[in-house]
C-alpha positions as CSV (number, residue, x, y, z in Angstrom):
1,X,178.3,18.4,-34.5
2,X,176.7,16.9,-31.7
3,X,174.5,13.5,-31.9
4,X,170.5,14.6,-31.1
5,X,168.6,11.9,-32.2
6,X,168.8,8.2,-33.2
7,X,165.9,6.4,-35.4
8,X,164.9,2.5,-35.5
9,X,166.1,1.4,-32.2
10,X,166.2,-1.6,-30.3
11,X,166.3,0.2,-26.9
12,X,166.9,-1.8,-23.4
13,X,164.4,-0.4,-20.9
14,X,166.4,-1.6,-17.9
15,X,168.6,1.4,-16.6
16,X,172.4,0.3,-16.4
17,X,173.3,1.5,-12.5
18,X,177.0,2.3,-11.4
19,X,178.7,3.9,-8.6
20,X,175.4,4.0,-6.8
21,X,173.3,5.8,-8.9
22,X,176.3,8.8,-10.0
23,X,176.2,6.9,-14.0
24,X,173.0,5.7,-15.2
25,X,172.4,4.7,-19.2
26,X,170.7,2.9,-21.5
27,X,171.9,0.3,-24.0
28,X,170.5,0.3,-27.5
29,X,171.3,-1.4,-30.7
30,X,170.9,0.7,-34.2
31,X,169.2,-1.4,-37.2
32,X,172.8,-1.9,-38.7
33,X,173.5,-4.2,-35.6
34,X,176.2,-1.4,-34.0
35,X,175.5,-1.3,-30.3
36,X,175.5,2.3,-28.2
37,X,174.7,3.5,-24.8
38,X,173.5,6.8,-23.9
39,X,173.6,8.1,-20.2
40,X,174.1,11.0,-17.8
41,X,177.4,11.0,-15.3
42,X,176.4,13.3,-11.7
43,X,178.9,15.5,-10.0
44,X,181.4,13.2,-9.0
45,X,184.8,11.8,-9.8
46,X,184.8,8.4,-11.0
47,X,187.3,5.7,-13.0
48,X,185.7,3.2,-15.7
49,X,187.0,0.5,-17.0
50,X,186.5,-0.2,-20.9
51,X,186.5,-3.9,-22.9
52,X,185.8,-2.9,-26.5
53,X,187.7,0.4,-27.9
54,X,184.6,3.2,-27.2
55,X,184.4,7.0,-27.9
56,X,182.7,9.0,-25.5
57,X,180.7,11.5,-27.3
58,X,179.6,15.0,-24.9
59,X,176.0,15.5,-25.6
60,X,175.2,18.2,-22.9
61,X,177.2,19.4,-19.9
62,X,180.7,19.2,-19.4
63,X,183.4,17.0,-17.7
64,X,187.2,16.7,-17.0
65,X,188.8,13.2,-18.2
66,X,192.4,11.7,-18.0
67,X,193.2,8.7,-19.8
68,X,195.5,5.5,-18.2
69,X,199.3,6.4,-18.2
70,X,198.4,10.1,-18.6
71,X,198.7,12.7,-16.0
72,X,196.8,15.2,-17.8
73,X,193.2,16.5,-17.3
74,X,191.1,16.9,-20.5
75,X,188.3,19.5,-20.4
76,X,185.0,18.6,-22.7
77,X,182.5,20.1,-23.7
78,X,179.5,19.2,-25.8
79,X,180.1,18.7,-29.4
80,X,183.2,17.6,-28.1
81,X,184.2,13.4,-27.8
82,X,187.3,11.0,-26.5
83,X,188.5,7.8,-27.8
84,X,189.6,5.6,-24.9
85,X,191.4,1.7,-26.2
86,X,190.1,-1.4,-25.4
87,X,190.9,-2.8,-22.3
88,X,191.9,0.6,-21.0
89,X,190.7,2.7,-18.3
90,X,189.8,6.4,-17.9
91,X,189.2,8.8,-15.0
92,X,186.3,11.3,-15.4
93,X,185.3,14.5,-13.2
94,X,181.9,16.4,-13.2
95,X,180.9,19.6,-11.6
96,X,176.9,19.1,-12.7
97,X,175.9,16.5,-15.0
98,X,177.4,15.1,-18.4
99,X,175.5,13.6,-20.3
100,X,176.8,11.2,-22.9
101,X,176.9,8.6,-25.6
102,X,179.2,5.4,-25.5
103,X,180.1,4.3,-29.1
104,X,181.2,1.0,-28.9
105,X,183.9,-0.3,-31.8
């Protein structure tokens, strides 16, 4: 089932920027104290690096991903999410737009 809403926010209205505009999202904090961000990824192929454990949850469009010491290219969809470990890194590739939430552990 995929994530469409979340209630009592603490939302940051400052836009987190990457690769020059290709990743943009917003950081917000649920009433229990968990932390999220929520974004879109353009066409592009890009490589992220993570801190914390995340999942990346596919809320709309579609992307290809690859995971660090993996060869292999993952196809998601939305509904569909990835867990990637802390201090890790994944590779992603998009045709159109995928548009995502980051669940922080």
């Amino acid at each position: 089932m995929t994530t469409t809403q979340f209630d009592n926010v603490s939302l940051t209205t400052k836009a987190n920027v990457y690769f020059d505009g290709k990743c943009v999202s917003h950081s917000f904090t649920l009433a229990d104290g968990t932390q999220k961000s929520v974004g879109v990824v353009l066409a592009s192929s890009l490589s992220f690096g993570t801190g914390a454990p995340e999942t990346m949850e596919c809320v709309g469009g579609s992307c290809e991903y690859k995971l660090a010491g993996s060869d292999t290219w993952v196809a998601q969809v939305e509904g569909d999410s990835f867990s990637v470990p802390g201090n890790s890194k994944f590779d992603i590739r998009v045709d159109q737009a995928y548009h995502y939430i980051c669940h922080y552990a």
